[in-house]
VMD Tcl script that draws the C-alpha trace (Angstrom):
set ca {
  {12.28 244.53 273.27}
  {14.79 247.28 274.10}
  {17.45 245.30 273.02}
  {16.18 244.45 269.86}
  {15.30 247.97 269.24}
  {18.87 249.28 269.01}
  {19.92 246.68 266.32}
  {17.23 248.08 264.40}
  {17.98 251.28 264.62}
  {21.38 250.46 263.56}
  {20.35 248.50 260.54}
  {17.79 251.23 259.47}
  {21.21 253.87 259.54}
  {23.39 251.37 257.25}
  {20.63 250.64 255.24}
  {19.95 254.84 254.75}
  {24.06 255.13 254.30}
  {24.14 252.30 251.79}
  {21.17 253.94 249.55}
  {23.00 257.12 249.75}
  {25.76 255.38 247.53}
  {22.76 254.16 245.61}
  {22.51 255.85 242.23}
  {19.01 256.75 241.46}
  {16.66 254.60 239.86}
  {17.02 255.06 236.00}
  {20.08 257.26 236.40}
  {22.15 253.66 234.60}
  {19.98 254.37 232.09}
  {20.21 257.67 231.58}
  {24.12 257.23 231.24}
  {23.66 254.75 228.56}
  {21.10 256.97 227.04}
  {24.19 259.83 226.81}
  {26.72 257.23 225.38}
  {28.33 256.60 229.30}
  {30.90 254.03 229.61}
  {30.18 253.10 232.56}
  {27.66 253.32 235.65}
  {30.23 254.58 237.90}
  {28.91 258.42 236.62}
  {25.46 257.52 236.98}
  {25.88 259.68 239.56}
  {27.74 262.41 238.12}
  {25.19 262.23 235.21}
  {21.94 262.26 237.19}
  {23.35 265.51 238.89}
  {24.51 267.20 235.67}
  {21.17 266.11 233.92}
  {17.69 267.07 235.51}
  {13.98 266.59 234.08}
  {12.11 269.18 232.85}
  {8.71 269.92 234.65}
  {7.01 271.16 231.04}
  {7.27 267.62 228.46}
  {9.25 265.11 230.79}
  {12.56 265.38 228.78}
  {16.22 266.20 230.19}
  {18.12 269.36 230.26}
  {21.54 269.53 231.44}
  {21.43 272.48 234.66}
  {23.30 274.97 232.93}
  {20.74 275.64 230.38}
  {18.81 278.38 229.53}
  {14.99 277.60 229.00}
  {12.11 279.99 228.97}
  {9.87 278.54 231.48}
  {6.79 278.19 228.61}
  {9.66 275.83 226.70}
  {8.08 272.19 226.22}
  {10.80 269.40 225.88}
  {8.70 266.32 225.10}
  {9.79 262.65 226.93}
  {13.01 261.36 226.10}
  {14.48 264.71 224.30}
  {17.55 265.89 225.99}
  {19.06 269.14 225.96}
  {22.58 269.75 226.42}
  {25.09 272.03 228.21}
  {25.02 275.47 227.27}
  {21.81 275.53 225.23}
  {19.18 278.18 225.33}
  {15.53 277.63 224.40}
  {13.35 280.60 224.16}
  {9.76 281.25 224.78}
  {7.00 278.55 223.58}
  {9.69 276.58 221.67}
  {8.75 272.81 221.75}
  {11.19 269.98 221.42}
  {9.81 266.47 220.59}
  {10.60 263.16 221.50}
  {14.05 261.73 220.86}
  {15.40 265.01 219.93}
  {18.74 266.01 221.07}
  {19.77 269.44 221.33}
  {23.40 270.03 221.97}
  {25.57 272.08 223.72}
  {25.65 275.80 222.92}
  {22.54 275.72 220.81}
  {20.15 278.46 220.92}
  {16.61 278.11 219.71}
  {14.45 280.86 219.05}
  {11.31 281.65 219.97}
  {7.70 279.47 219.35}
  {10.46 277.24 217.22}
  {8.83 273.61 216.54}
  {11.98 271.05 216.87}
  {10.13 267.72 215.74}
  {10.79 263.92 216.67}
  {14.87 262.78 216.19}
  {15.89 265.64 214.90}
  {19.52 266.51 216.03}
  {20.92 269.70 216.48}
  {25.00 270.78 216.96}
  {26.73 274.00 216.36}
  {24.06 276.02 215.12}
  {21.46 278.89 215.86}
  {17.71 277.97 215.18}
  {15.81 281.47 214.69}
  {12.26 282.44 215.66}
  {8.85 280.85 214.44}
  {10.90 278.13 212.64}
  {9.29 274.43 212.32}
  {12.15 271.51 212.11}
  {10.37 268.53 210.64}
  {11.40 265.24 212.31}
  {14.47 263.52 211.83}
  {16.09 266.52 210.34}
  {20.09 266.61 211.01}
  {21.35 270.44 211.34}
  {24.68 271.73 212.36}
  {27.31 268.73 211.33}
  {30.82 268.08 210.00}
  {31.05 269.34 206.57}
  {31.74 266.62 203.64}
  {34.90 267.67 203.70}
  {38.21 264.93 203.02}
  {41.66 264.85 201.20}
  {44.16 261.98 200.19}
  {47.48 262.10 202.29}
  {50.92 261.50 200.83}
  {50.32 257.66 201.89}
  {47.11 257.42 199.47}
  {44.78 257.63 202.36}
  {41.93 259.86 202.22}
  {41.67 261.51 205.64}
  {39.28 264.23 206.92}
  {39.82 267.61 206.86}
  {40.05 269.29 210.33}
  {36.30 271.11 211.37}
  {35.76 273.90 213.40}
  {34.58 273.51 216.54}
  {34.01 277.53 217.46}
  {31.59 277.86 213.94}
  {27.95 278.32 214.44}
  {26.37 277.63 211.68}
  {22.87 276.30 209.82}
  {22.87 273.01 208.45}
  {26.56 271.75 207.58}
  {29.15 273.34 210.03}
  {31.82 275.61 208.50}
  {35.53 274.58 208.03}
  {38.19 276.02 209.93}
  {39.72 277.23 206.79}
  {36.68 279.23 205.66}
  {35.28 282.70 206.64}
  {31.42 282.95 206.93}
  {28.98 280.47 208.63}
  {26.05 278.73 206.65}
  {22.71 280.89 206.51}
  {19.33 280.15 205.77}
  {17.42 283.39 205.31}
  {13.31 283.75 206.79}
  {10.68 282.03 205.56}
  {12.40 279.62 203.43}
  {11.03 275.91 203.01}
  {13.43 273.35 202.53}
  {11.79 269.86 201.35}
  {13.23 266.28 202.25}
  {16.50 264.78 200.95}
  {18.04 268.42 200.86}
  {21.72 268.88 201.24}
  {23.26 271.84 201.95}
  {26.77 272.43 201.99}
  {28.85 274.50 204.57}
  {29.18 278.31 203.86}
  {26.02 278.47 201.79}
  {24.09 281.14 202.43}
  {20.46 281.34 201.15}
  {18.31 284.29 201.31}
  {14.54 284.52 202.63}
  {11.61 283.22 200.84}
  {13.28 280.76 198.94}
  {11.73 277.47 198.15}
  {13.50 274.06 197.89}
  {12.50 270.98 196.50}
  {13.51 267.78 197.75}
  {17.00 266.19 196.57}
  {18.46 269.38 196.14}
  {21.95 269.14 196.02}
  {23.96 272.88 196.71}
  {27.57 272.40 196.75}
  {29.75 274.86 199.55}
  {30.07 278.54 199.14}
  {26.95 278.80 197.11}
  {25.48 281.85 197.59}
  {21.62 282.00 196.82}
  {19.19 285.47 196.76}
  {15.93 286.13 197.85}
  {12.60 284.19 196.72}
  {14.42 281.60 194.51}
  {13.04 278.29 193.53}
  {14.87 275.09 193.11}
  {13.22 272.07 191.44}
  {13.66 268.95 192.29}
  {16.86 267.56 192.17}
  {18.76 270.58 191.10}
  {22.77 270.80 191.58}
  {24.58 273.75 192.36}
  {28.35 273.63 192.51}
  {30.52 275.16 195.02}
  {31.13 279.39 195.02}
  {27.94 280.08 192.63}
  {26.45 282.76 192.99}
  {22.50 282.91 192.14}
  {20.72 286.45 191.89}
  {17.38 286.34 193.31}
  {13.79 285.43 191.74}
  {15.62 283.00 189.91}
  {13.38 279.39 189.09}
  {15.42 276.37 187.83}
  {13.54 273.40 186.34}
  {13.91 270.25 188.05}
  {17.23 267.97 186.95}
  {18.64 271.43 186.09}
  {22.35 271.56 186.91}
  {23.97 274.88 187.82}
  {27.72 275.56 186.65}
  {28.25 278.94 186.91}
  {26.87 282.30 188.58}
  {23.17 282.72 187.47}
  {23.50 286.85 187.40}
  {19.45 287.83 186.26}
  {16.20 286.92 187.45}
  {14.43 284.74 185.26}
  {13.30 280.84 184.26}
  {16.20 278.61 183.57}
  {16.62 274.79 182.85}
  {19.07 272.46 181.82}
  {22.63 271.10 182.21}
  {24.10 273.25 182.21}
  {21.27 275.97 183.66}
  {20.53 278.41 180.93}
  {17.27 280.43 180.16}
  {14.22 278.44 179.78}
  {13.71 279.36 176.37}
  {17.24 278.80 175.41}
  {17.33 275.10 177.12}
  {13.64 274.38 175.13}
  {15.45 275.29 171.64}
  {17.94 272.83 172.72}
  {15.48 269.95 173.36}
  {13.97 270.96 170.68}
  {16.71 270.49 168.25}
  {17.96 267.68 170.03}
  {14.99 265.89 169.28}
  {14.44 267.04 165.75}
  {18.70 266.27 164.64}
  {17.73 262.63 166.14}
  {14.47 261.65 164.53}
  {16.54 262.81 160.98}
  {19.34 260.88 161.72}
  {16.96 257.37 162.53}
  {15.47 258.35 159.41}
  {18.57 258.42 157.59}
  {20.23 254.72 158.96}
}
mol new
graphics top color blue
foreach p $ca { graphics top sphere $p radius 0.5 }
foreach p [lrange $ca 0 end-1] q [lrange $ca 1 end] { graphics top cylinder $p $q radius 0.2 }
display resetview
């Protein structure tokens, strides 16, 4: 018995040593969850990347989370970030690094968030994409279109600025953005605005306060649009939009105007099929 003792004491050490070298259980996983190329920093990544007591989801240790901060099961948060009081982050949502969210901010399911600041009492609906590389390409003397260099110290909402360009992408309080929305970098839009969904708003657009966009209204790039402005859906803006008012058409001009137009339109026609 005391002999066998010893060699079980000294299996009992290796097998301790050899679990040290172990990584821990779903830390594989958690690599390939992160894009790793390899388990080798499952590690590295299990060190760098801890659970969150409040929701079950990951935040890298250098965050900055208010403890009342709820980030839901498989949400990960990355290097950098900051989460203020009573924000919530859902499932499968990845925050990255240098993000800030503000406080009792709603992030929803899949949404993904890069180089951008989320204010206060915002909701995020899920699988909203915020914060990316602007739509932004040129053709090289070869005839191949190639994309324009983005900035990577912008901070921005929605579509990232380019290096070449001077103010970030704003959207103002209070403003409700629908689905299918795209919003170009350098836009800024004031509060209380209202968006339906397949807006299209072109970069450099510059929107006031408590303006109204139909559904599947187009704004080109530098407009400017004064505020309590309303554009009828399909309408088409070409150039600045300077007084408050109703406007329709393609391109945009006052309601009344565009209604002449249709009008007309429709009157010239039925003459002419009258005439063949």
């Amino acid at each position: 018995m005391s002999a066998i003792l010893p060699r079980t004491a000294r299996r009992a050490a290796q097998a301790a040593l050899s679990l040290r070298s172990v990584p821990p259980s779903g830390a594989s996983h958690l690599v390939r969850f992160l894009g790793g190329a390899s388990a080798a920093d499952a590690g590295t990544a299990s060190m760098e990347f801890v659970p969150w007591h409040n929701g079950g989801g990951i935040l890298h240790r250098t965050v900055s989370v208010d403890p009342t901060a709820v980030v839901e099961a498989g949400a990960i948060v990355h290097s950098g970030a900051v989460l203020g009081q009573e924000v919530v982050v859902g499932s499968g949502a990845v925050v990255g690094p240098s993000v800030s969210i503000g406080q009792s901010t709603r992030i929803g399911y899949n949404v993904v968030l890069s180089n951008c600041s989320v204010g206060d009492f915002c909701t995020i609906h899920n699988g909203a994409s915020i914060g990316q590389d602007g739509f932004g390409f040129f053709v090289d003397e070869d005839g191949q279109v190639k994309k324009k260099p983005q900035a990577s110290d912008h901070h921005c909402r929605f579509v990232r600025a380019r290096l070449i360009t001077w103010r970030e992408t704003m959207i103002g309080d209070h403003t409700k953005i629908d689905n299918l929305v795209q919003i170009g970098h350098n836009v800024v839009i004031g509060k209380c605005c209202m968006i339906c969904g397949q807006v299209g708003i072109a970069g450099s657009a510059t929107l006031g306060n408590y303006v109204t966009l139909g559904g599947r209204v187009a704004i080109r790039d530098h407009v400017t649009i004064a505020s309590k402005v309303r554009l009828a859906a399909n309408s088409s803006v070409t150039k600045d939009i300077q007084k408050a008012g109703d406007y329709g058409g393609f391109p945009a001009v006052p309601i009344n105007e565009w209604r002449r137009q249709t009008a007309n339109l429709r009157f010239f026609s039925k003459k002419y099929d009258a005439k063949r």
